[in-house]
C-alpha positions as CSV (number, residue, x, y, z in Angstrom):
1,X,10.1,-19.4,15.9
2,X,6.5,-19.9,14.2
3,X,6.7,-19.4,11.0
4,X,3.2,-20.2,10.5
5,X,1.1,-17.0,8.5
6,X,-1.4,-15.6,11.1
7,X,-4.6,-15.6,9.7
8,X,-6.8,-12.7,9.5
9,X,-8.8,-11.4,12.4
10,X,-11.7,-12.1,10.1
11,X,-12.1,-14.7,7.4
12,X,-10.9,-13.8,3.9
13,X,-13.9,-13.9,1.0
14,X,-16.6,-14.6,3.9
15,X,-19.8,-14.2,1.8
16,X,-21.5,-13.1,5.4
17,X,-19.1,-10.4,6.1
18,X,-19.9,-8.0,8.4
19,X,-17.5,-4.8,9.7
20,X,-19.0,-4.9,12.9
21,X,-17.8,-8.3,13.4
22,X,-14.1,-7.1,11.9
23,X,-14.4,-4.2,14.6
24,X,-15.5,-6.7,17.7
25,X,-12.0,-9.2,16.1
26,X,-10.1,-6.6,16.4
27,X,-10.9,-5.2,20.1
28,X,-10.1,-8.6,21.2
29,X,-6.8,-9.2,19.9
30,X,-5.6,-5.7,20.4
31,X,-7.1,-5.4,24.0
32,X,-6.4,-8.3,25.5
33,X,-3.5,-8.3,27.9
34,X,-2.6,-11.7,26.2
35,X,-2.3,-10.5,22.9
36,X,-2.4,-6.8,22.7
37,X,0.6,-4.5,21.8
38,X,1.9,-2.1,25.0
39,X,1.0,0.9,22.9
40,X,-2.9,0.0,23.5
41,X,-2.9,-1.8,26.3
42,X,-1.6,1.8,28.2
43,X,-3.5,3.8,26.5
44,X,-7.0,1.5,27.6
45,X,-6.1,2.1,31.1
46,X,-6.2,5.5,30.5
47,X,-10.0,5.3,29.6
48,X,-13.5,4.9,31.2
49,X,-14.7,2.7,29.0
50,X,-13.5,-0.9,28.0
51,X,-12.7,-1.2,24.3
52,X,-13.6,-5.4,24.1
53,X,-16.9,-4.6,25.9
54,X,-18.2,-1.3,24.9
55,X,-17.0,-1.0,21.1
56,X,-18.9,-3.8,19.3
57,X,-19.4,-1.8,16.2
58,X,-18.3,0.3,13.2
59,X,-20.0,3.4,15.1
60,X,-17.8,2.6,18.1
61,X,-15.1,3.3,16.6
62,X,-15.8,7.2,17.5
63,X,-14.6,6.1,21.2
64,X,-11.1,5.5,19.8
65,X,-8.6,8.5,19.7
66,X,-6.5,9.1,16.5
67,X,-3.5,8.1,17.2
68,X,-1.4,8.1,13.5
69,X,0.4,11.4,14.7
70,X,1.3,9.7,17.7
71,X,2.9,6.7,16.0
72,X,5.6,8.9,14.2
73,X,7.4,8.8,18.0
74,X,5.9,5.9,19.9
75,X,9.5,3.3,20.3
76,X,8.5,0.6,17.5
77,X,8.5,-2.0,20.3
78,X,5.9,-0.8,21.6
79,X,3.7,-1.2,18.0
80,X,4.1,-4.8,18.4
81,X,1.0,-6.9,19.7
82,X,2.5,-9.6,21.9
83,X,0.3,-12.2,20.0
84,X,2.5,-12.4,17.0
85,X,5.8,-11.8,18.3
86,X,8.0,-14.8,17.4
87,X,5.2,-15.7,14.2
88,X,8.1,-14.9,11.8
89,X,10.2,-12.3,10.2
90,X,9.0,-8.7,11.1
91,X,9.3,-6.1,8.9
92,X,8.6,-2.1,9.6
93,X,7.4,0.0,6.8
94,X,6.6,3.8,7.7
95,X,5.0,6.5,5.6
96,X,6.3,8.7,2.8
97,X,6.2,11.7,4.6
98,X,3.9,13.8,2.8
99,X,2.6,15.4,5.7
100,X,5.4,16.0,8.2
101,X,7.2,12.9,9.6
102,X,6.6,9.7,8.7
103,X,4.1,7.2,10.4
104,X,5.5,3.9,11.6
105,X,3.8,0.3,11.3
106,X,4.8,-3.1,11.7
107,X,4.2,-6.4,9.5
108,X,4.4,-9.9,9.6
109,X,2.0,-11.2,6.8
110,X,-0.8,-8.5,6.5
111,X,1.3,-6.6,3.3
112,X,1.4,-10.8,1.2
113,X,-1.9,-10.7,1.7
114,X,-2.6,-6.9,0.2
115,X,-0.7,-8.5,-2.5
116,X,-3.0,-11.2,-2.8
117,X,-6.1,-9.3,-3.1
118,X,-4.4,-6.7,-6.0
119,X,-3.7,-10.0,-7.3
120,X,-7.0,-11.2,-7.3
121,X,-8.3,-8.0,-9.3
122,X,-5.5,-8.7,-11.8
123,X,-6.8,-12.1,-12.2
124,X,-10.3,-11.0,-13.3
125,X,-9.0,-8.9,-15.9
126,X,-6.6,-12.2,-17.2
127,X,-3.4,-9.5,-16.9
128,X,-1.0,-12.2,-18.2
129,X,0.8,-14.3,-15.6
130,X,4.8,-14.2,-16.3
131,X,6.2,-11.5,-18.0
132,X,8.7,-8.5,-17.4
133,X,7.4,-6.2,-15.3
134,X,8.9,-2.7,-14.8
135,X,8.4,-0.9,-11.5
136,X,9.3,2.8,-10.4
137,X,8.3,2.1,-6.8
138,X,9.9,3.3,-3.2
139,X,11.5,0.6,-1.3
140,X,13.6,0.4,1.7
141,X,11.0,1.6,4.5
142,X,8.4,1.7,1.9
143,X,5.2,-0.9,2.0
144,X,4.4,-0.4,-1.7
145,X,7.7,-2.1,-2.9
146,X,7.3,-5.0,-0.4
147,X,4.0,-5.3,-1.8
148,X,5.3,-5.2,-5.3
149,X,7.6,-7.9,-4.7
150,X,4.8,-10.3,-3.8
151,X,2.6,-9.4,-6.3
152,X,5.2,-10.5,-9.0
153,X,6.1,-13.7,-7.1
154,X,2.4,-14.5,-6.7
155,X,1.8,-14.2,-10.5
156,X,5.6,-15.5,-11.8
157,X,6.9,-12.3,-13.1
158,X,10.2,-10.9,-13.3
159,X,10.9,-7.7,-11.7
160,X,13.0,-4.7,-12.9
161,X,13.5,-2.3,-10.4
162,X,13.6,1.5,-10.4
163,X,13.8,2.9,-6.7
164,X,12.0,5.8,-6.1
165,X,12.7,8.1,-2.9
166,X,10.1,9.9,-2.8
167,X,11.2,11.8,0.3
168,X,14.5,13.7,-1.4
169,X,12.5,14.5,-3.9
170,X,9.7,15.8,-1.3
171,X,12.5,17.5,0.5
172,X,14.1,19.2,-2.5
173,X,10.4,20.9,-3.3
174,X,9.8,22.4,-0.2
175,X,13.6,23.8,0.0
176,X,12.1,25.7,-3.2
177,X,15.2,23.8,-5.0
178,X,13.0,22.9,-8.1
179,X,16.5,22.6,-10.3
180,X,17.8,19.7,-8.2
181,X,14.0,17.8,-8.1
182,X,14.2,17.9,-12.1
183,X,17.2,16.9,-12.5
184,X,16.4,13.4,-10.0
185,X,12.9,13.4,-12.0
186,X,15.5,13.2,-15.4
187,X,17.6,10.6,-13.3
188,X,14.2,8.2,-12.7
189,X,13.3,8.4,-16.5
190,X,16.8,7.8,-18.0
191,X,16.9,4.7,-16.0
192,X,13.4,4.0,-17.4
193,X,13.6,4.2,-20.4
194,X,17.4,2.0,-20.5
195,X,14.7,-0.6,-19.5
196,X,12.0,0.3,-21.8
197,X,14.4,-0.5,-24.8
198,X,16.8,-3.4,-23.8
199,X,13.6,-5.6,-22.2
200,X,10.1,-6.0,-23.0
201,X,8.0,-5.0,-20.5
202,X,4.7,-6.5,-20.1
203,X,3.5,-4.8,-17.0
204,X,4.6,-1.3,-15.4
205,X,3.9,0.1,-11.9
206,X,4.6,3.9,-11.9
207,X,3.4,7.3,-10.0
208,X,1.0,9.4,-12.2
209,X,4.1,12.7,-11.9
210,X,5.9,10.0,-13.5
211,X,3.2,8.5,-15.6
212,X,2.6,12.0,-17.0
213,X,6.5,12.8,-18.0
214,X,6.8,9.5,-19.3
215,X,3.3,10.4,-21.9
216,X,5.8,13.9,-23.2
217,X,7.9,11.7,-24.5
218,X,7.7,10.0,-28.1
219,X,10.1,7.4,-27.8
220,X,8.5,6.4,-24.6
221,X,4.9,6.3,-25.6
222,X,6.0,4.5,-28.3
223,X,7.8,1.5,-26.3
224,X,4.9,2.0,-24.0
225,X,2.1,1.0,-26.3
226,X,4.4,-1.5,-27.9
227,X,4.4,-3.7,-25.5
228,X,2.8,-2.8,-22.5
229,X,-0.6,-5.3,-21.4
230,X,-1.5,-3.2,-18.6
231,X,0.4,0.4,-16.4
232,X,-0.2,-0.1,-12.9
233,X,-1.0,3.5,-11.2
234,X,-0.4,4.6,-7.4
235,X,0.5,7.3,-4.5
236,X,-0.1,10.4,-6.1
237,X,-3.4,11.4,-7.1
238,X,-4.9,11.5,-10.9
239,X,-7.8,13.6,-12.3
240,X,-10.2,12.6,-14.1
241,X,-9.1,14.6,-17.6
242,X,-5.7,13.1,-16.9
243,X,-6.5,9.7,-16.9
244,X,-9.2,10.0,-19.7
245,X,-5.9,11.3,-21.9
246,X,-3.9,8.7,-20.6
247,X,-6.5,5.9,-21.4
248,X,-7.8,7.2,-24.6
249,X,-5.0,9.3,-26.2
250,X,-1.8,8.9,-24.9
251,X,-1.7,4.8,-24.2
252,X,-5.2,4.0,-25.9
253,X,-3.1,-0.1,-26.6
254,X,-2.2,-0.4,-23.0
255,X,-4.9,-0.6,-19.8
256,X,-4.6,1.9,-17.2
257,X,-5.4,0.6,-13.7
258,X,-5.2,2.3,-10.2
259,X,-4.8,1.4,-7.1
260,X,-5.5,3.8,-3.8
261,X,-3.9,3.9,-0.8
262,X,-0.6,4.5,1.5
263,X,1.6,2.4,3.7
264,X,-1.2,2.6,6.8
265,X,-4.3,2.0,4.8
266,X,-3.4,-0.8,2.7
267,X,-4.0,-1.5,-0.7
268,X,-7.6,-0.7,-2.6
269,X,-7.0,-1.8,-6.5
270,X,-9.6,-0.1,-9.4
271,X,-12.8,-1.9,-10.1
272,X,-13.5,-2.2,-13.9
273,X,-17.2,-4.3,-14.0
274,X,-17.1,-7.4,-16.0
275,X,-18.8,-6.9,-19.7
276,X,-21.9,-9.2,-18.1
277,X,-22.2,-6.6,-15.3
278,X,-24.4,-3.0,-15.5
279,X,-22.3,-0.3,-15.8
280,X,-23.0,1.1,-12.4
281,X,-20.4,4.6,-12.8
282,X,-19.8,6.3,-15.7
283,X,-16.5,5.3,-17.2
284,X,-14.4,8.5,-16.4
285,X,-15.0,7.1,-12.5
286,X,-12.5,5.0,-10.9
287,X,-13.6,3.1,-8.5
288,X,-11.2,1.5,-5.7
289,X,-11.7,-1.3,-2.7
290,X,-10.4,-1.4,0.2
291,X,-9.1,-4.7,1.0
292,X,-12.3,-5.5,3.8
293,X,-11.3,-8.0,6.0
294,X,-8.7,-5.5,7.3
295,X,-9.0,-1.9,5.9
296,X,-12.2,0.1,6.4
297,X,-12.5,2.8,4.6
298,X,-15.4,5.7,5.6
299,X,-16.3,9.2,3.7
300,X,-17.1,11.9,6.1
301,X,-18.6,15.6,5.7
302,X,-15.3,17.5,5.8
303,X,-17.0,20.3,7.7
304,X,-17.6,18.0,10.5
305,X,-14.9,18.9,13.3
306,X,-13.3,16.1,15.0
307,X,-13.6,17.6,18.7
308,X,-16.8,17.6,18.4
309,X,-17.2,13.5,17.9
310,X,-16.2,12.9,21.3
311,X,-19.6,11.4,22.1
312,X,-21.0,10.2,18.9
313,X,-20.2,8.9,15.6
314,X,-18.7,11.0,12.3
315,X,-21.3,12.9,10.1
316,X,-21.1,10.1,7.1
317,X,-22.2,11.5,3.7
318,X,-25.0,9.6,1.1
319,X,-23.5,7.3,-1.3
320,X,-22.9,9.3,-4.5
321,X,-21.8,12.1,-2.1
322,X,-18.1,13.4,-1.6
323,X,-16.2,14.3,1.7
324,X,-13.0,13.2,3.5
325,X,-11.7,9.9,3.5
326,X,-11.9,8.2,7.5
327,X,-10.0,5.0,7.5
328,X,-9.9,2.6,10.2
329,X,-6.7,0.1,9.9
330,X,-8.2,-3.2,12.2
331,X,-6.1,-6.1,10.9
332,X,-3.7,-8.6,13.5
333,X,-0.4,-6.7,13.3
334,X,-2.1,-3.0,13.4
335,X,-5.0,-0.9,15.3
336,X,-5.2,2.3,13.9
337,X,-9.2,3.7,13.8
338,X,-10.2,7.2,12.5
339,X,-7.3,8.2,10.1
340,X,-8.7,11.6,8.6
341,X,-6.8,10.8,5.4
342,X,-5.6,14.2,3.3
343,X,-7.9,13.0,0.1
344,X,-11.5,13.2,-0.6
345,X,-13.3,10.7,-2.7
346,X,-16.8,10.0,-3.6
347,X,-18.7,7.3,-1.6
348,X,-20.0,4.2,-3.3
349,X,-22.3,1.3,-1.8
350,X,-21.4,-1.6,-1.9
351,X,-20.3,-3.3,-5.3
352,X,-21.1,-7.1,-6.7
353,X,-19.1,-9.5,-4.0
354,X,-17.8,-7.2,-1.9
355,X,-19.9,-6.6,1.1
356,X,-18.1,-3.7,1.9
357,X,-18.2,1.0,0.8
358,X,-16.0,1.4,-2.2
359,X,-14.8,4.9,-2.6
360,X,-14.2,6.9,-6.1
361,X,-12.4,9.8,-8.1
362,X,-9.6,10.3,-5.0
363,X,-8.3,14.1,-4.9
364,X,-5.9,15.8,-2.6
365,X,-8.5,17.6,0.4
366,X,-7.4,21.2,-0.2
367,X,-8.3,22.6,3.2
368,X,-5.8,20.1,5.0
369,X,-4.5,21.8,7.8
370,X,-0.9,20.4,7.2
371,X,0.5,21.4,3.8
372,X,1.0,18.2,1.3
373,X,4.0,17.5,-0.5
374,X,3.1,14.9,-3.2
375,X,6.4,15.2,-5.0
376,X,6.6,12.5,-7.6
377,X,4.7,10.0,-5.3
C-alpha cells in the first residue's frame, strides 16, 4: 500500500493561483480512464462534449450536471477515483442530513489538509498551541470530527470529546417530539459542563443552538470566560445580533470565531484582518474562505433557475451583493461542481493573499425547495 499523502491537484499557497487552472487539474484526474472514479467516467460517455477538452474554466463548469442528490445512492465504490486507490487508509464521511438523506464522500488526505488550513488561520491569531480543548462535534460518519481531531494533533492539544448526533436530534424535530430533543439538548450540556468544571478548557468547538444555551446559563458563562482563549463556531448558522451579543456581552473575555461549511464543501474559517490591515467590512461581518486549492465557492442570483443554465454560465452577483451559495468541490478524492448550497451569503473579492471570492454573513436560503432541519447542528 502507498501510504504516501497525495498532493493536491493544485499547489498549496501558489501566489499565482488561478481557478481556472484548479478546474483544468481537476478534469484531468477525474476524466481520465487512468485515474478517474467509475461514477464519472459513465456518466462522460453519456455526454457530447469531452470534460478534459472542452471545460478549461470556472465558466465551464455550467456543462457539469449536479450530481450531490445522486451521490446519496450511487454504491460508494463507485465514488472512488482509481488514481488513489491503494494511497492509504480510506475513510467515508457523509452529510448530516439536513435536507433529506445524507450525501456520501470519500477521503484519503483532503480532510488533514482542511485541518491545516483552519490551522493556519489559528496561527495568525497566535490561539495558543497545547491546551485542553473541549469539542461538542459529530463523529462517526461525520467530516467535522475527523477534522477536529487533526486540528488538535496539528497544534498539540488534548481533546475532550462530546459527540453530537445531530441526526436524532434532526429526527426527533420533525416527528414534532420537541420533549425528547430537549431532553438530548439537556443531555449535551450536562456532559458539558462536567468538563467545564473538572478541566480547564482553553479552546471550545460548539454549534451556535448549543453556543446559545450554553450563554442562558451563569455557571457556564462564568467557566466560559474564565478560561476560555478562543470558542470555535460551526454547522448551524449565526446572525449577526447573535454573534454581536455573544462577542460583546455574553463572552466579551473569550474570541468568537467561525468557520463555514459542511462535509462536501470543506472547511472556510473567519477572517479577522490583522491590526496593520484596513478594515475592509464593518466588524458585525464575518467573513469566511474557502480552502482554494480545492473548494470553490460562487454566489449566484437566487432567482436564476438552474434549467435554464444548460447552455451558459450562472447569473453571478457584484461583490457586496447577496444570493445563493454555488460550490464546486474539485479536489483529488472528489468531483462535485454546482452544489446550490441551502445558505445565502454576501459575496466578497478577493482578500490580502488569497487569490480567491470570500463569502460573508451566511443565512439559511428561505425559499429552499426542500425543508431544512438545522437541529442543533
Amino acid at each position: 500500500m502507498n501510504t504516501q499523502i497525495p498532493a493536491p491537484l493544485v499547489p498549496a499557497n501558489d501566489p499565482g493561483f488561478r481557478a481556472d487552472d484548479l478546474v483544468q487539474a481537476a478534469m484531468d484526474w477525474h476524466f481520465s480512464p487512468d485515474t478517474g472514479s467509475r461514477f464519472w467516467l459513465e456518466k462522460a460517455r453519456t455526454w457530447s462534449f469531452a470534460p478534459r477538452k472542452d471545460i478549461t474554466t470556472l465558466a465551464g463548469l455550467a456543462l457539469l450536471p449536479d450530481v450531490t442528490d445522486e451521490i446519496r445512492r450511487a454504491p460508494v465504490g463507485d465514488l472512488v477515483p482509481k488514481g488513489l486507490i491503494g494511497s492509504g487508509p480510506m475513510r467515508v464521511f457523509e452529510t448530516g442530513g439536513t435536507t433529506g438523506r445524507p450525501r456520501r464522500i470519500i477521503d484519503f488526505s483532503e480532510f488533514q489538509r482542511q485541518a491545516g488550513w483552519w490551522s493556519s488561520f489559528l496561527d495568525r491569531e497566535q490561539v495558543p498551541l497545547g491546551g485542553n480543548w473541549l469539542l461538542i462535534a459529530p463523529t462517526g460518519p461525520h467530516a467535522v470530527g475527523h477534522v477536529l481531531r487533526e486540528l488538535t494533533a496539528l497544534r498539540s492539544a488534548v481533546p475532550l470529546h462530546i459527540d453530537l448526533d445531530p441526526r436524532w436530534v434532526k429526527e426527533l424535530m420533525r416527528a414534532g417530539r420537541s420533549a425528547e430533543a430537549q431532553g438530548y439538548v439537556e443531555h449535551l450540556v450536562s456532559q458539558t459542563m462536567d468538563l467545564l468544571t473538572t478541566q480547564t478548557i482553553d479552546v471550545m468547538f460548539c454549534t451556535p443552538p448549543l453556543l446559545e444555551v450554553l450563554a442562558q446559563s451563569p455557571r457556564a458563562v462564568e467557566l466560559i470566560n474564565r478560561s476560555v482563549h478562543t470558542i470555535l463556531w460551526s454547522g448551524a448558522s449565526m446572525d449577526r445580533d447573535t454573534r454581536d451579543i455573544l462577542r460583546h456581552e455574553v463572552f466579551p473575555e473569550v474570541r468568537l470565531r467561525g468557520a463555514y461549511g459542511n462535509t462536501i464543501t470543506g472547511v472556510s474559517p473567519e477572517y479577522v484582518p490583522p491590526a496593520s490591515e484596513p478594515l475592509a467590512h464593518d466588524d458585525s461581518t464575518a467573513v469566511f474562505i474557502p480552502c482554494y486549492t480545492g473548494f470553490l465557492m460562487e454566489i449566484v442570483d437566487p432567482a436564476t433557475a438552474p434549467g435554464d443554465l444548460s447552455a451558459g454560465d450562472w447569473a453571478r452577483v457584484p461583490y457586496g451583493a447577496r444570493g445563493r451559495v454555488l460550490a464546486h468541490t474539485l479536489t483529488r478524492e472528489t468531483l462535485l461542481p454546482n452544489n446550490l448550497e441551502r445558505d445565502i451569503a454576501t459575496r466578497i473579492a478577493p482578500l490580502p493573499g488569497h487569490p480567491a471570492d470570500a463569502v460573508a454573513d451566511v443565512a439559511p436560503f428561505a425559499e429552499a425547495e426542500t425543508e431544512i432541519i438545522e437541529g442543533v447542528y
